[in-house]
Phi, psi and omega in degrees: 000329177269001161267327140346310188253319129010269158311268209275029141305324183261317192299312162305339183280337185253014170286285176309345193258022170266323190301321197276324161338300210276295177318323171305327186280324168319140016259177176244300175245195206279188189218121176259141151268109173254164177211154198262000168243198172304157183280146176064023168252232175299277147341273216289314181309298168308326162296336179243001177274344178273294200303316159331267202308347204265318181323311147345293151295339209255295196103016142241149183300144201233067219261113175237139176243133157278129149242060191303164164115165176056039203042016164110025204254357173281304181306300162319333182268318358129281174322304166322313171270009171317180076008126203252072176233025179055041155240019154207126201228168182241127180291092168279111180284174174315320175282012178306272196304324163305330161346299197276352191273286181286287170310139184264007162206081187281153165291002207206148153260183180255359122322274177292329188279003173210188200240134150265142185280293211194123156301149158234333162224161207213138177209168196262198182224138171259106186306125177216140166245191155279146188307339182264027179277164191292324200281108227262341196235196119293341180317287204267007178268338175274328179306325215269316184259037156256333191256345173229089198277137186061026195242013157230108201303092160303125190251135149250188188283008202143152181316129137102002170286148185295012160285304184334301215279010202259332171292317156346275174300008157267302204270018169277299207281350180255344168064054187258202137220117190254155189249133178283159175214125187266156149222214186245113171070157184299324196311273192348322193253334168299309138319318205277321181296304217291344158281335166113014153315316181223147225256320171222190166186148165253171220189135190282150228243353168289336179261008183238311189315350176273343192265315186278335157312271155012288195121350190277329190222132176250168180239125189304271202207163196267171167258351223250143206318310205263129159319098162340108165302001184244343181235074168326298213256021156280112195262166203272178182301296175331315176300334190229062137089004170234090226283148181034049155295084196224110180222109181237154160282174204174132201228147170177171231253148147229187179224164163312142164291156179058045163264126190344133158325312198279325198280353199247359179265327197264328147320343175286291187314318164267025134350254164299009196224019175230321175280017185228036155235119173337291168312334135304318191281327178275313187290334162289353180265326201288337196270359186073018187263144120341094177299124118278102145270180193207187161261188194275315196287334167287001206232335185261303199319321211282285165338324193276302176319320178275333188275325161329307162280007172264310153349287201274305197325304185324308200274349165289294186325339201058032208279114213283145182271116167309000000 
């Protein structure tokens, strides 16, 4: 019989220690990134110039996958429920927090339900028309849609995307009224400008810059605190008359809640040890973002703030909850 209790004293002791085993060893196998939009797009680009680089340090392969759709809210719900053992994670974007903002019902919250890893970029949006638009400024493309409300039109990547809600707050914060035009993704609004469908869009500096290279599209303005270091002489919103106007997007790693300490430290370091190589670092600025890393606890303050501030645009805006 004491040997008997014995035994299973030592089977339970070696229950509780495998989870902190199996994290000291990590990883073993490969690691999925899911994200939540289109292959090739902003989100898939970033997912793989850090998982590349992050693969390295780890000694396994950094496997990114799309679960486009809902605003990027499949892939998140898929993650929430993972097995919280740090092989399957999500490349969260900006629109994380527009999520928590707009839907009445996620299957996740957007905070609590997962571990953050890391912030990795932070990028701003650019308001663009055609090089032949009438309007020489944003100053006066706002002048236009004050004296004819709801007679100037915005095109985005969609209902409930962080482009939507940034127009939203310009015409809040400008006391304008803009008419939304959703499309299916930036390529959708991005057409839709360049036939003369829609008078502007906003936009990410990844969907727009071959066409503003081009000659085809000129850019009003950046949304982000600071001028975009690649289009100098583009002045922020704030600069032409709508004061402490800021709106940037952001991308970073999360995990399932209640994935190991050690695993979310050792996903952290390789991060920050994946953004201090020039060649990650070029490549996100090519994409118009800022390499930011972060700690876990700073990247969830920054999330719980932006679905707060998303919060309040909705319910000013009246924007109706999916």
């Amino acid at each position: 019989m004491l040997r008997r209790n014995v035994l299973i004293a030592l089977g339970a002791g070696s229950l509780g220690l495998a989870p902190h085993v199996g994290a000291q060893t990590y990883p073993e196998r490969p690691i999925k990134i899911l994200q939540g939009f289109a292959p090739g797009g902003n989100a898939d680009a970033i997912a793989r110039a850090v998982g590349q680089e992050m693969s390295k340090g780890l000694g396994q392969a950094m496997v990114v996958e799309a679960q486009a759709g809902a605003g990027g809210t499949i892939a998140a719900t898929t993650v929430a429920k993972a097995k919280p053992d740090g092989y399957t994670l999500l490349l969260a974007t900006g629109g994380h927090a527009v999520a928590g903002a707009l839907y009445n019902n996620l299957a996740y919250r957007t905070v609590q339900d997962f571990e953050m890893v890391s912030t990795i970029t932070y990028f701003p949006f650019l308001i663009v028309v055609p090089a032949n638009s009438k309007f020489a400024n944003l100053s006066a493309l706002l002048a236009a849609a004050k004296a004819n409300p709801e007679q100037i039109s915005y095109g985005t990547a969609g209902i409930g995307s962080t482009h939507h809600l940034a127009g939203e707050l310009l015409a809040s914060m400008s006391k304008t009224q803009l008419l939304h035009v959703p499309y299916k993704g930036d390529a959708g609004s991005l057409t839709a400008l360049l036939a003369g469908d829609i008078p502007m869009i906003i936009a990410p500096p990844t969907a727009v810059m071959a066409n503003i290279k081009a000659g085809k599209l000129r850019a009003l303005a950046a949304t982000g605190a600071q001028r975009w270091p690649v289009l100098p002489d583009v002045p922020t919103v704030a600069e032409q008359g709508v004061a402490n106007y800021d709106v940037r997007s952001w991308a970073g790693l999360m995990a399932p809640a209640g994935t190991p300490a050690v695993v979310i430290d050792r996903l952290n370091a390789e991060v920050q040890k994946a953004l201090l190589v020039p060649a990650v670092k070029a490549r996100l600025e090519d994409m118009g973002g800022e390499a930011r890393g972060s700690t876990p606890e700073e990247m969830k303050n920054m999330v719980a703030s932006q679905t707060q501030k998303w919060i309040q645009v909705v319910s000013e805006a009246k924007i109706p909850k999916q």
